[in-house]
N, C-alpha and C positions, 0 to 999 in steps of 0.2 A: 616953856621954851624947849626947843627940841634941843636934841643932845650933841656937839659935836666929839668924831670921832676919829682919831687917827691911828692906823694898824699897820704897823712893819711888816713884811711875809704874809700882805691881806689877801694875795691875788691864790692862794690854795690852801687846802689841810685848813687847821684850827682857823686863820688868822681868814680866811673865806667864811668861814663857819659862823664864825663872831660879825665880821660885817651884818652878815643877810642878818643875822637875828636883832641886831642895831636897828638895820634900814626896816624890820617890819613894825618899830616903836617909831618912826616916819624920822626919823634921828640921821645928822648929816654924817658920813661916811667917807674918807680918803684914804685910799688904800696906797700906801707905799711899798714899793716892790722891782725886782729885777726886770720881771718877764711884764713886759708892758702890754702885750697883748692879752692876757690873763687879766692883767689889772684893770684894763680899759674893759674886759668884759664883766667883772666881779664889780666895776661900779656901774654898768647899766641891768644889772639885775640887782641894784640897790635902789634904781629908780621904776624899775617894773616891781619893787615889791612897798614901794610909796616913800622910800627915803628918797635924800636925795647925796649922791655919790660923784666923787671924782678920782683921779689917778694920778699918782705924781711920782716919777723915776727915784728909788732910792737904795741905794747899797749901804746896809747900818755901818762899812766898816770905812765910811767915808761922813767926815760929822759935816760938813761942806751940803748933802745931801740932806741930812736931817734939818739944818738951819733953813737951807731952801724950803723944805715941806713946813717949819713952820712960820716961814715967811708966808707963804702960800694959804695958811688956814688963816692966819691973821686978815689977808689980805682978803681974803674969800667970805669967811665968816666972820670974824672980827673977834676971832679967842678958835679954844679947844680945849673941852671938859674931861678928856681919856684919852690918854693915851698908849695904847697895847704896844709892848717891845715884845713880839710873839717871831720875829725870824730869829731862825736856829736849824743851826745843821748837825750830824753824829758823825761820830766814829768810833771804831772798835779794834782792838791790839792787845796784845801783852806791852808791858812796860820797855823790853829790851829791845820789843818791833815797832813799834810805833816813831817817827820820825819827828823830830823838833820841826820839821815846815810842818805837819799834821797839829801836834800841837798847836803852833800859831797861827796858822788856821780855823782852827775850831773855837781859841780863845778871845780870835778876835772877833768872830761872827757872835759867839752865845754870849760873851762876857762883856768883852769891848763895847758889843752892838747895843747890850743894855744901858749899858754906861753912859754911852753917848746920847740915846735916846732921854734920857735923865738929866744927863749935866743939860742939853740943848733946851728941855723944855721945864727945866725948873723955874729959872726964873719968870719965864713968861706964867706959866703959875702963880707966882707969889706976884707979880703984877697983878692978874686976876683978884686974887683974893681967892683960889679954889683952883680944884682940877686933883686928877687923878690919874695913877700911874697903874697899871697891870702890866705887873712884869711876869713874862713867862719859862718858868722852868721847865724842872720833872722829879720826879719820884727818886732819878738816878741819881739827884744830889742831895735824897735825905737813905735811900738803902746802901747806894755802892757796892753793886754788883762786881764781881771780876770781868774783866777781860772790855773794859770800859773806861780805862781811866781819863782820859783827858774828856770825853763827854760828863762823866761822873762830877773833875772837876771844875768843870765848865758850868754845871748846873748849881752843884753848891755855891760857886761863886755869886750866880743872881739872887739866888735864896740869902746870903751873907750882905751882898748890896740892900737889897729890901728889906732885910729887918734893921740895916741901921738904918736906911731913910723913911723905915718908918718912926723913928724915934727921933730923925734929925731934922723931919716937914712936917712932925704932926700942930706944930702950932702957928703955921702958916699954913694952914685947912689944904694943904698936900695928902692925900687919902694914897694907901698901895696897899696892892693885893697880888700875893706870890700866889702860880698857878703849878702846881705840881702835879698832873697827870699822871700815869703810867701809862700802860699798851690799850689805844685806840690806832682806829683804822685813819690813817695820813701817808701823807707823802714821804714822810722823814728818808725815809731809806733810799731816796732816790740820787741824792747828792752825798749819799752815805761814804766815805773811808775807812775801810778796813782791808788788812791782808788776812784775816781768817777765813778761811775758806767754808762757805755756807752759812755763815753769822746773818747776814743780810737777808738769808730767804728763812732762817726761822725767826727773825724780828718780824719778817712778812704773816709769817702765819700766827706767831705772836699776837700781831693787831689784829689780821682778823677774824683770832677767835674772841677776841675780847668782846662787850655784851655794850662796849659805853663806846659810844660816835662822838665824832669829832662836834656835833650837832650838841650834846649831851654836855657837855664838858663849858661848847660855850654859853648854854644855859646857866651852871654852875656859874661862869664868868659875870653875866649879867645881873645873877643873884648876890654875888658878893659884893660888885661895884656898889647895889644898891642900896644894902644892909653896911656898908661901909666893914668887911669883911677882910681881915690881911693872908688869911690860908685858904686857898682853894685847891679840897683835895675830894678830885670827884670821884676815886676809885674806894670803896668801900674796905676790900678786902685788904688792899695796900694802905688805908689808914690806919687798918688796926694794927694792920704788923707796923706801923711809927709810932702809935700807942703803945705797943711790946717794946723796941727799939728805946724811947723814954721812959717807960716805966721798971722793966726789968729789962736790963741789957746785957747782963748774962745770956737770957734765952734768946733775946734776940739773936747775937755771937753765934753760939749753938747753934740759931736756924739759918743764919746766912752761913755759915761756915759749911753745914752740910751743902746746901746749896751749889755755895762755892764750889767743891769739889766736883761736884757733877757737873759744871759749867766747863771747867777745867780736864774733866776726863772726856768730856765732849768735845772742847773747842781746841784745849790748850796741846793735843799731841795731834790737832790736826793743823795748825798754828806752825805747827814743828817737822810735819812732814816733808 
């Protein structure tokens, strides 16, 4: 049975990534997204690559929208076996600069958006008898870097939703798999908020010195869906330091603290000029 698929933030960066590698298992594809002409083009390169793809308008921070797209897979396909909550925006500040509209902003895309995508397609799941949730985070919400916080807690937040629904649908064969990435090359930064000056252009060079693509990552994704997989953490060197993190958190403290401060003698007194 081919696979269906539906992807929040499908029409660029990760959530493009993951389509195309779907549609090359001939696996059906709807991509939910802002930019419709992105979308409308990420699902006909879902059908030149032998799935078969559609596009349907949706903003996560509207649950109106999500009910509609899974009105639409039902109607289309007659179910949906994955669902990726992968739209997500950043921002970057000090605590004392960062603005309460920024915060609710950013909580309502990364946090809200998952949320909604969950509460909407739970029960048509346990209707199923099956289906699966990827929800997408990052790295940010198991390190917590300075000068990050409401992206920081923005991310934790998915990672905290996902591990109780993994304990809360596992017996209604609800399968979930947190994706915690660090620095690949995406878009992120494009719709980025921040008032640090320069943050955004070394998050750019950030991603792309990094070694692992967006490509990469959503192979990890496909891998975990399949192996029935709750942690997806494709960056090697950022695993281990969350193996440091849980196993000795002393050292860990130690190494984000130094850290810390050089993010801060960097960022934080030009934050202040």
């Amino acid at each position: 049975m081919r696979q269906r698929v539906f992807i929040t933030g499908g029409a660029s960066g990760l959530g493009k990534a993951l389509a195309l590698r779907y549609a090359r298992d001939g696996a059906r594809v709807c991509i939910g997204d802002l930019n419709a002409e992105a979308g409308e083009s990420v699902a006909f390169e879902i059908e030149q690559l032998g799935g078969e793809g559609c596009f349907t308008p949706c903003d996560v921070r509207r649950i109106g929208d999500l009910e509609k797209a899974r009105d639409l897979l039902e109607q289309r396909w007659g179910g949906v076996d994955i669902v990726v909550n992968n739209a997500g925006v950043a921002a970057a500040g000090r605590i004392e600069e960062t603005s309460i509209a920024d915060w609710e902003w950013i909580l309502d895309i990364n946090v809200l958006g998952v949320v909604r995508g969950c509460k909407v397609f739970t029960p048509f799941f346990k209707m199923q008898g099956h289906g699966h949730f990827v929800n997408v985070a990052s790295m940010a919400g198991l390190m917590l870097a300075p000068l990050m916080s409401s992206y920081n807690v923005s991310k934790a937040g998915v990672i905290a939703l996902s591990e109780t629904l993994r304990q809360e649908l596992d017996d209604d064969g609800i399968g979930i798999s947190c994706v915690c990435p660090a620095f690949f090359q995406t878009n992120l930064t494009d719709s980025m908020r921040s008032a640090v000056p320069g943050i955004q252009q070394n998050v750019n060079k950030l991603m792309k010195r990094s070694s692992i693509t967006a490509d990469d990552v959503a192979e990890a994704i496909h891998s975990a869906v399949v192996k029935g997989d709750f942690w997806v953490l494709p960056h090697v060197n950022e695993r281990r330091l969350w193996y440091v993190k849980r196993y000795t958190p002393k050292v860990f403290d130690w190494l984000m603290h130094q850290e810390s401060k050089r993010w801060m003698r960097k960022y934080g007194k030009a934050a202040q000029a």
